[in-house]
MIDOMAR-467002 format. One record per residue (C-alpha): x, y, z. Coordinates in steps of 0.1 Angstrom, whole numbers, plus 2048, in hexadecimal, padded with zeros to 3 digits. Layout:
BEGIN
XYZ
...
END
This chain:
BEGIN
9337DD79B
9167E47B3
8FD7CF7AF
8DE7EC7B4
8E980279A
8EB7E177D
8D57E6763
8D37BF760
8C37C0784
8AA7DC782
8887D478C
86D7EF782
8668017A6
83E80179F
8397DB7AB
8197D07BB
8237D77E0
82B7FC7D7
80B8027C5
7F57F17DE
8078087F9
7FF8277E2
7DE81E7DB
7D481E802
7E783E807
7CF8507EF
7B28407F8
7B984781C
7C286B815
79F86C802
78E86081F
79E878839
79989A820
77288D81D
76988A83F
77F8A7848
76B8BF82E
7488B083F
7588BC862
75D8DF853
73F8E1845
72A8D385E
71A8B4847
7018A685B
715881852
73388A85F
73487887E
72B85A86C
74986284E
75F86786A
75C84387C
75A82F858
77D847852
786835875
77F81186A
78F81884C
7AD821857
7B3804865
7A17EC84C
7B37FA82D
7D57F5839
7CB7D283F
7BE7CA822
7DD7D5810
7F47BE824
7DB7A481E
7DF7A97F5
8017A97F9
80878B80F
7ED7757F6
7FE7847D5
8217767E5
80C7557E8
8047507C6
8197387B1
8387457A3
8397617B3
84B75A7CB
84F7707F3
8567907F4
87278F80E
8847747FC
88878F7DC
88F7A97F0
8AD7957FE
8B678C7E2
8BE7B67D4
8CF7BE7F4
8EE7A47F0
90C7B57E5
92C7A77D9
END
Protein backbone atom coordinates (compact mmCIF):
# COMPACT_ATOMS: atom_id res chain seq x y z
CA UNK A 1 0.00 0.00 0.00
CA UNK A 2 1.41 3.52 -0.65
CA UNK A 3 2.63 4.90 2.13
CA UNK A 4 1.00 8.79 1.39
CA UNK A 5 -2.40 7.81 0.97
CA UNK A 6 -2.32 5.61 4.86
CA UNK A 7 -4.48 6.99 7.13
CA UNK A 8 -2.07 5.75 9.88
CA UNK A 9 0.54 8.26 8.42
CA UNK A 10 -1.45 11.39 7.87
CA UNK A 11 -0.15 14.39 9.26
CA UNK A 12 -2.63 17.42 9.41
CA UNK A 13 -1.19 19.83 6.33
CA UNK A 14 -1.62 23.12 8.55
CA UNK A 15 1.81 22.65 10.58
CA UNK A 16 3.77 25.53 11.74
CA UNK A 17 6.03 26.02 8.67
CA UNK A 18 2.84 26.30 6.40
CA UNK A 19 1.20 28.85 8.49
CA UNK A 20 4.21 30.96 9.12
CA UNK A 21 4.61 30.93 5.13
CA UNK A 22 0.86 32.03 4.88
CA UNK A 23 0.95 34.42 7.44
CA UNK A 24 3.89 36.48 5.57
CA UNK A 25 2.05 36.06 2.32
CA UNK A 26 -0.88 38.16 3.66
CA UNK A 27 0.90 40.43 5.52
CA UNK A 28 3.08 41.13 2.57
CA UNK A 29 0.15 41.36 0.20
CA UNK A 30 -1.33 43.90 2.89
CA UNK A 31 1.66 45.89 2.68
CA UNK A 32 1.93 46.09 -1.15
CA UNK A 33 -2.23 46.95 -1.64
CA UNK A 34 -1.46 49.91 1.11
CA UNK A 35 1.25 51.57 -0.28
CA UNK A 36 -0.09 50.96 -3.78
CA UNK A 37 -3.61 52.77 -2.79
CA UNK A 38 -1.25 55.86 -1.27
CA UNK A 39 0.49 55.82 -4.88
CA UNK A 40 -3.03 56.19 -6.52
CA UNK A 41 -4.16 58.52 -4.41
CA UNK A 42 -1.31 60.70 -4.05
CA UNK A 43 -0.90 60.29 0.10
CA UNK A 44 1.63 62.66 0.97
CA UNK A 45 3.43 59.28 2.98
CA UNK A 46 3.69 57.40 0.20
CA UNK A 47 7.23 57.54 -0.50
CA UNK A 48 7.94 56.80 2.95
CA UNK A 49 5.18 53.46 2.82
CA UNK A 50 6.87 52.57 -0.18
CA UNK A 51 10.60 52.09 1.20
CA UNK A 52 9.29 50.48 4.81
CA UNK A 53 7.15 48.05 2.05
CA UNK A 54 10.94 47.63 0.58
CA UNK A 55 12.54 46.72 3.90
CA UNK A 56 9.84 44.66 4.62
CA UNK A 57 9.95 42.62 1.94
CA UNK A 58 13.00 41.46 2.64
CA UNK A 59 12.78 41.52 6.61
CA UNK A 60 9.59 39.44 6.77
CA UNK A 61 10.69 36.61 4.81
CA UNK A 62 13.53 36.42 7.20
CA UNK A 63 11.93 36.49 10.04
CA UNK A 64 9.81 33.59 8.96
CA UNK A 65 12.78 31.37 8.25
CA UNK A 66 14.23 32.50 11.46
CA UNK A 67 10.84 31.11 13.39
CA UNK A 68 11.10 28.17 11.61
CA UNK A 69 14.72 27.20 11.87
CA UNK A 70 14.41 28.08 16.05
CA UNK A 71 10.89 26.05 16.33
CA UNK A 72 12.96 22.96 14.67
CA UNK A 73 15.46 23.78 17.64
CA UNK A 74 13.35 23.33 20.35
CA UNK A 75 13.40 19.97 22.27
CA UNK A 76 11.39 17.19 20.84
CA UNK A 77 10.67 18.63 17.99
CA UNK A 78 12.90 17.47 16.12
CA UNK A 79 14.30 19.07 12.08
CA UNK A 80 12.26 19.59 9.68
CA UNK A 81 14.16 17.88 6.88
CA UNK A 82 14.60 14.73 8.89
CA UNK A 83 10.48 14.36 8.87
CA UNK A 84 10.12 15.27 5.70
CA UNK A 85 12.46 12.29 4.74
CA UNK A 86 11.00 10.35 6.66
CA UNK A 87 7.07 10.74 4.43
CA UNK A 88 8.88 10.48 1.10
CA UNK A 89 10.28 6.63 1.63
CA UNK A 90 8.24 4.24 -0.14
CA UNK A 91 8.29 0.58 0.04
Amino acid sequence: MNQKNDPANFKSSWTFRRIAAWAGIVLLLGLYVATFLAAIFSHPGAGRLFRFCLGMTIAVPVFIWFLTWAAGKLPGRGDFDKSSDKNSKSD
